[in-house]
C-alpha positions in Angstrom: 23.8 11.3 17.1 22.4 13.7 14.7 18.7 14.8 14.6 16.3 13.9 12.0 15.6 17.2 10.4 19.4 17.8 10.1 19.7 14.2 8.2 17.2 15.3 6.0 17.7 19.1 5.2 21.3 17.9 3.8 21.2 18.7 -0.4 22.1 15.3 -0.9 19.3 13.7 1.2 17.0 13.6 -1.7 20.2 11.4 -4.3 20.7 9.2 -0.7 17.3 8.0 -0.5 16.9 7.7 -4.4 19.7 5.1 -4.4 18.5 3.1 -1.0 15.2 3.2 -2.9 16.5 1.4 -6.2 18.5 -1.3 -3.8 15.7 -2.2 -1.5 13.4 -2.6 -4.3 16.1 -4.3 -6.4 16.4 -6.7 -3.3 12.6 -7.2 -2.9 11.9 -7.9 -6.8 14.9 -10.5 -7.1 13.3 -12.3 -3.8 10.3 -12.2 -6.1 11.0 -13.1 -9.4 13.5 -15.8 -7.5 11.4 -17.4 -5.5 9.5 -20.2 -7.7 12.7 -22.0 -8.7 12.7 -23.2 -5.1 16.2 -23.2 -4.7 17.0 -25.7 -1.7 20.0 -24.4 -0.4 20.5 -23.8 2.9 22.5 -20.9 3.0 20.6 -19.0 0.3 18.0 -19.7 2.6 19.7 -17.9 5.8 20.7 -15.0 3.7 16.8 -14.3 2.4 15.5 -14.5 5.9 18.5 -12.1 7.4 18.1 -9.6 4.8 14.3 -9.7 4.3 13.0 -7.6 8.1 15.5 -5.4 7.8 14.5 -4.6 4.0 10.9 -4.0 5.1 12.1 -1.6 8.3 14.0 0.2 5.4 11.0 0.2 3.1 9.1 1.6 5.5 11.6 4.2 6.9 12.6 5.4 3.0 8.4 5.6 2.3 8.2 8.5 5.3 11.5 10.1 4.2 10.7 10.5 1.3 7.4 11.8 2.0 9.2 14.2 3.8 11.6 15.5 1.5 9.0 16.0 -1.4 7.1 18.5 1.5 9.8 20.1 2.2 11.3 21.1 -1.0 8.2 20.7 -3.3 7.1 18.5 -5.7 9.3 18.3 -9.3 8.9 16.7 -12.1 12.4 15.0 -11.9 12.6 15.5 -8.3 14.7 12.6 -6.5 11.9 12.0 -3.7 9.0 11.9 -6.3 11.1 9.1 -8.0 12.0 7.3 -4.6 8.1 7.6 -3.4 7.2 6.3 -6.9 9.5 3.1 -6.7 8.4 2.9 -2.6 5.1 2.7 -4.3 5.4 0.4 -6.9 7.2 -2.2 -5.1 5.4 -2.6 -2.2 1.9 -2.7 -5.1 4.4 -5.9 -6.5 4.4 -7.5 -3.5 0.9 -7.2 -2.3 -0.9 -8.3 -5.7 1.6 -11.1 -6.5 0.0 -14.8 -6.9 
């Protein structure tokens, strides 16, 4: 298994957890926005509640790793982990101060 710091000192890191970023909040704002048409379905159902903790382990995970990269290689203006902590940020604001 490859260590962490070799995982995150590859160029691409920063792109990787850009895009994971966009589809977890993606995920988390359609849960959202979805959730007040009450849809009774069983299986849509099954499929929120699968996908939902793992989501917030990714949340979590892509909120540190991101972190990290903008340490490591500095702080840009168009930077991918500034974008990723920014959308880390903004989502998790969305869920906490929604009625």
């Amino acid at each position: 298994m490859p260590s962490t710091t070799k995982l995150l000192s590859n160029p691409q890191s920063g792109r990787i957890v850009f895009r994971l970023s966009l589809m977890v909040a993606a995920y988390f704002v359609l849960m959202i926005l979805l959730s007040p048409f009450r849809m009774d379905y069983i299986i849509i159902g099954v499929v929120i509640e699968l996908f939902t903790l793992p989501a917030l382990l990714l949340l979590v995970a892509l909120l540190i790793a991101s972190i990290i990269l903008l340490i490591r290689k500095g702080p840009g203006l168009r930077s991918f982990p500034l974008g990723s902590l920014l959308i880390l940020i903004s989502v998790i604001l969305f869920m906490t101060l929604q009625k």
